[in-house]
Each structure stands twice: as structure tokens, then as C-alpha cells.
N, C-alpha and C positions, 0 to 999 in steps of 0.2 A: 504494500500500500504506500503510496506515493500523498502525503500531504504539506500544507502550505500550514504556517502557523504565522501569525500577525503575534509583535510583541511592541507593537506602537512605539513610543519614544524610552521606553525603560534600558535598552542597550544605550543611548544615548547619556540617559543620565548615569548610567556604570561609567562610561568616559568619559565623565564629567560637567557634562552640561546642567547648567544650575535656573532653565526653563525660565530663560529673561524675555521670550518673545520677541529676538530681533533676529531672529535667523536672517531674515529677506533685508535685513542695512547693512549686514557686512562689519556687525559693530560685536558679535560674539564676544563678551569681555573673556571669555575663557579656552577660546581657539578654536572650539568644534566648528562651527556653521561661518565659517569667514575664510577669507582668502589674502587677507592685510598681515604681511608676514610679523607683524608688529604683535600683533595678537597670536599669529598663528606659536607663537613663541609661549604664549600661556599655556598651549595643550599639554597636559598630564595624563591623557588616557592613554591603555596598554593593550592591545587584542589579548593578554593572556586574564586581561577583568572582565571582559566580555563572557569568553571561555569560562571563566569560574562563574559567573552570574549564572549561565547554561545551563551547568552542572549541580547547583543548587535549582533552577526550577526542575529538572528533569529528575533530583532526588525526590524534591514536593509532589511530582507527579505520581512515582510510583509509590508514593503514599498513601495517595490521596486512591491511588487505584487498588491498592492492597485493601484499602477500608470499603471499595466497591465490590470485590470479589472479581478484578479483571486482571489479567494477564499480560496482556495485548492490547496496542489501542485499537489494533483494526475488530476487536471484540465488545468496545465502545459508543463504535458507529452505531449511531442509531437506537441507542438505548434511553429515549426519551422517557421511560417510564425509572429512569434512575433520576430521574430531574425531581423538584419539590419547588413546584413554581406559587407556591400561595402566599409566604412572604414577599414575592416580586409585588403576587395582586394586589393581597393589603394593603402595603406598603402606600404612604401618600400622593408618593408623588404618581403613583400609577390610576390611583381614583377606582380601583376596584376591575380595571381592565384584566379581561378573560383570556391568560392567550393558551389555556390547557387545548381546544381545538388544533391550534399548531404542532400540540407535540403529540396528535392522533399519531398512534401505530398502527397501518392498515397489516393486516393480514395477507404474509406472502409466503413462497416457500423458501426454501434453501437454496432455490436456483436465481431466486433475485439479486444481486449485488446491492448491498446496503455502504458500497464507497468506491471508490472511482478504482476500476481493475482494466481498463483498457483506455490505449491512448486516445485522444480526439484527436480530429482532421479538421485542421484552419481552416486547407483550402487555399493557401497559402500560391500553390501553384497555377488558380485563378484569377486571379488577384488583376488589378491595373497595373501594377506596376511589372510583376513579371511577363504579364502578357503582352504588355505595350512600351509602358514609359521603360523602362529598365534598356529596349535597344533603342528607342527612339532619342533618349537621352546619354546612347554608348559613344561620341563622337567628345560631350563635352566633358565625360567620365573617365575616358581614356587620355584623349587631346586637350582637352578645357576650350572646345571648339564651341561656339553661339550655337543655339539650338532651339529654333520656334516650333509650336506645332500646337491645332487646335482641333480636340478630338471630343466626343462625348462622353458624360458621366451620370451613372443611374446610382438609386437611394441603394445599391445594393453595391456597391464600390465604397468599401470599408478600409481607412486609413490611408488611402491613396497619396503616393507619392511616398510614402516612410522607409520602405526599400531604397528604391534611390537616394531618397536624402543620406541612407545609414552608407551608400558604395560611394556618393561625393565625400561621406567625412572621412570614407576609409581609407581613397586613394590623396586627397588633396588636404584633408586635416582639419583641425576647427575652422581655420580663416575657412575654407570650403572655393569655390572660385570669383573670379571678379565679378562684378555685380550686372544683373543682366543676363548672364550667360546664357542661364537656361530660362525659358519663355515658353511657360504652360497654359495655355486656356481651353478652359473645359464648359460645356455647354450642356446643362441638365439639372440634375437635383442630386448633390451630393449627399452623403451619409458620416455620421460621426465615426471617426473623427477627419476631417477632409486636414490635408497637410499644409501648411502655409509658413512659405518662410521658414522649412528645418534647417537651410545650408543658407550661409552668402554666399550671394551669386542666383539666389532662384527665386521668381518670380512667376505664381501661381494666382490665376484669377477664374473667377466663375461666371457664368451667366447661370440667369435665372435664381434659384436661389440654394441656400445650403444648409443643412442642419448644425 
């Protein structure tokens, strides 16, 4: 079993970030979230704090799973009926909201997968960019040759252009190329997230309109 675990900003404060809320000035009194080598000089965090931070939740876990009678987390999945969601309901700030319906268990066998056991398909090989913009923009990719072209785009052309933009920063770098270079317009109804502006040097416009 393959999962993803969010641990929000708590690695963050293990390396010492003291939650000033200026990430976005570049004013980090304590080095994390800046790039001002003046500050960057305050940093005191260590990847082996991180590492022990890890290793103390992943102790708590298999505690917390000892006192559940679990083994495994893939033995976890899905055991809504180990939740006790009625102090959530009480609780004021919730106003008495029901949300035991959510953690309905329908009735299935052993042959249902209760977590993710096979990979998904993007689709990635569909895509606008592999199919189109990726050779139509190989000239300024390769070369840093100008490159216009004005082609269609339907709600179902999802992140268009992000391939490209990622083979411009690959081959030519942040700067990306001179400005101008590449000259996209696209006529239709684009779909989140439509690209704009990932590289210098490209300029992406739509007609009609775009999500």
C-alpha cells in the first residue's frame, strides 16, 4: 500500500521556524522561508531533527494502533467504525452536526479494495502538450528559435503547457528564454489549470474564455 500522509507545517517548526507569518517578505527572522543570505545565516535546523521528529510520530502511531488491535495500516483503511465521532458532534463549535452518515460502512466482500492497490493513468500521453505543443515548440526548446502558433483548446485540456514549460527550465534554466520567444494562442474554453507564464520567454493567451 502506497500512501501520502500531510504533516502540515510541524517538520517546519522541528527546523525551527517560530510561525511569524512572513514566509511571502523574505523577512524569515530565523532563515527557513527566505532567501536574504543575511538571515539565511540564522538557520539552525538539521535533517537529522526532522528524522527524529518521524520517529517519535511513527512510535505514537504504533501505539496508538496497539491500543486498536491493528497490525498494519493497510488493516486500518476503512475502519470507520473505530472512529467515536460524538465528541466532534457535541462539541460547540460543531452545533450538533451529524456526520456519522459519512462514516457509513456499506457492505462489501473481500474482493473490494478498501485502498489504493493499482496505479492510475493521467493520461499523460494525451495530453496538449505531448501531443502538440511539446514538437511545435521543439525549434525554441532545442534552438531558442521564435515560435508562433495558434491552435484550439477544449475544457478537457488539463494543465496545458506544464510539460513544456518543465523541458524550457530543463534545457535553458530558470532565466528560461528571451522574452517573446514562444507565442501561444489558443482559441476555446480552457480547463484548470491553463498555464501562463511558467518560463521567461512565453507568452500564452486565450480566446474566448478560461477556467
Amino acid at each position: 500500500m502506497r500512501k501520502n500522509f500531510g504533516f502540515a507545517t510541524a517538520p517546519l517548526v522541528v527546523m525551527g521556524c517560530i510561525m511569524m507569518r512572513v514566509c511571502h517578505l523574505n523577512t524569515c527572522p530565523v532563515g527557513v522561508a527566505t532567501q536574504d543570505p543575511r538571515l539565511r545565516k540564522r538557520f539552525t535546523g538539521e535533517a537529522e531533527h526532522v528524522v527524529n521528529f518521524m520517529r517519535f510520530i511513527a512510535q505514537e502511531l504504533r501505539e496508538i494502533m496497539a491500543q486498536l488491535g491493528f497490525r498494519k495500516l493497510e488493516d486500518m483503511v476503512g475502519r470507520t467504525d473505530k472512529l467515536v465521532p460524538w465528541k466532534a458532534i457535541n462539541h460547540w463549535k460543531a452545533s450538533g452536526l451529524d456526520i456519522t452518515p459519512m462514516l457509513h460502512r456499506p457492505d462489501m466482500g473481500p474482493e473490494f479494495g478498501r485502498f489504493r492497490s493499482q496505479d492510475q493513468d493521467h493520461g499523460l500521453e494525451k495530453s496538449l502538450d505531448v501531443t502538440k505543443l511539446l514538437d511545435i515548440c521543439k525549434p525554441a526548446i532545442e534552438r531558442g528559435e521564435k515560435v508562433r502558433a495558434e491552435l484550439p483548446i477544449i475544457n478537457v485540456n488539463r494543465v496545458v503547457g506544464t510539460i513544456t514549460g518543465s523541458e524550457i527550465t530543463k534545457r535553458h534554466g530558470p532565466a528560461g528564454l528571451p522574452e517573446d520567444t514562444v507565442q501561444l494562442k489558443f482559441n476555446g474554453s480552457g480547463r484548470a489549470k491553463l498555464w501562463r507564464l511558467h518560463t521567461e520567454g512565453d507568452d500564452t493567451r486565450t480566446g474566448r474564455r478560461c477556467e
